[in-house]
Every structure is written in structure tokens, then in C-alpha cells.
C-alpha positions in Angstrom: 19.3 19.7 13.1 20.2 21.6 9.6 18.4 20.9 6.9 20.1 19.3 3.9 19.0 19.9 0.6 21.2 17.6 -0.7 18.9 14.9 1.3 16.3 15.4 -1.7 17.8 15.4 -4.8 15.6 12.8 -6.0 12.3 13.7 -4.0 10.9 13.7 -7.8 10.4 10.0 -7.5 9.1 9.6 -4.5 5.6 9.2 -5.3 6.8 6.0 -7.3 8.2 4.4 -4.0 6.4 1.7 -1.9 5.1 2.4 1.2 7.5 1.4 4.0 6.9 1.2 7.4 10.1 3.0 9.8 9.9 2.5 13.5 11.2 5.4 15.0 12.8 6.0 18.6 13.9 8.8 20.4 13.4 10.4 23.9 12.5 13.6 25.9 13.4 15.6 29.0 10.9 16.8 31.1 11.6 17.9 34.8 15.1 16.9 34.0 14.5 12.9 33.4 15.4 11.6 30.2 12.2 9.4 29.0 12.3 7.1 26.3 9.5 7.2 23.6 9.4 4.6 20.3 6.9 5.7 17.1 5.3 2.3 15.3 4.0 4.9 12.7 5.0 8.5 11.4 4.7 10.0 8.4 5.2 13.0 7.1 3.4 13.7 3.7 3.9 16.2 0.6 1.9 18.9 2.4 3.7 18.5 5.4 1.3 17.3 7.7 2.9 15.2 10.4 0.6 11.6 12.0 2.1 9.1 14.1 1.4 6.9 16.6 3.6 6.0 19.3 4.1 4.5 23.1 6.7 6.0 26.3 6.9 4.9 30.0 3.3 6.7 30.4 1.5 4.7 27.7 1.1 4.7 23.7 -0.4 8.8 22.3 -0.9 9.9 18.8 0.8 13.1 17.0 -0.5 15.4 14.6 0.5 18.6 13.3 2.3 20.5 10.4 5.7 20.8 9.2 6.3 24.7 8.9 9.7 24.6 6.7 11.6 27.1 9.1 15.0 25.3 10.6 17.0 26.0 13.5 
């Protein structure tokens, strides 16, 4: 993914916007097998600190972490 700066011309205001709630989906491969995996909750605030709660084919986990700005 390339980050577009573009996508944040008016970041300014987004302290004035409403909470929203986004379900995310996605998936992962591991050993090769595509698996499925759906987030209720993520956000990813100011700071960059990353929560979310989600559920795959093993069960529902929780993510945390930080987002460290470098692209690929």
C-alpha cells in the first residue's frame, strides 16, 4: 500500500467529526490457506496507536499496537 497524502487534506477537522463505527474485513495466509478475519472495532487515533477487536475461523482476538509512519 502507498501512502497518499492527498487522503488527508482535511485531517484539520477531524477532531470535529462524529464517532463512526467501520466494520472492517480482510484475510491472512498462514501455512498457505487463505483465512478470513472481520474487525467489529479498529481505530487508529492521533498518536497512532492502533485497538481493535475482531473474530476469524479460530475465534474473536483483540489488536494493539502502534502506527510507526514508515511505508512500503
Amino acid at each position: 500500500m502507498q501512502f497518499n497524502a492527498h487522503q488527508f487534506q482535511n485531517a484539520h477537522i477531524w477532531g470535529n467529526q462524529e464517532m463512526t463505527s467501520v466494520g472492517w474485513k480482510g484475510y491472512y495466509i498462514q501455512g498457505g490457506q487463505r483465512d478470513d478475519m472481520r474487525f467489529n472495532h479498529f481505530q487508529i487515533d492521533f498518536s497512532g496507536a492502533i485497538t481493535g477487536l475482531g473474530s476469524d475461523a479460530n475465534g474473536s482476538f483483540s489488536i494493539q499496537g502502534r502506527l510507526n509512519g514508515n511505508t512500503v
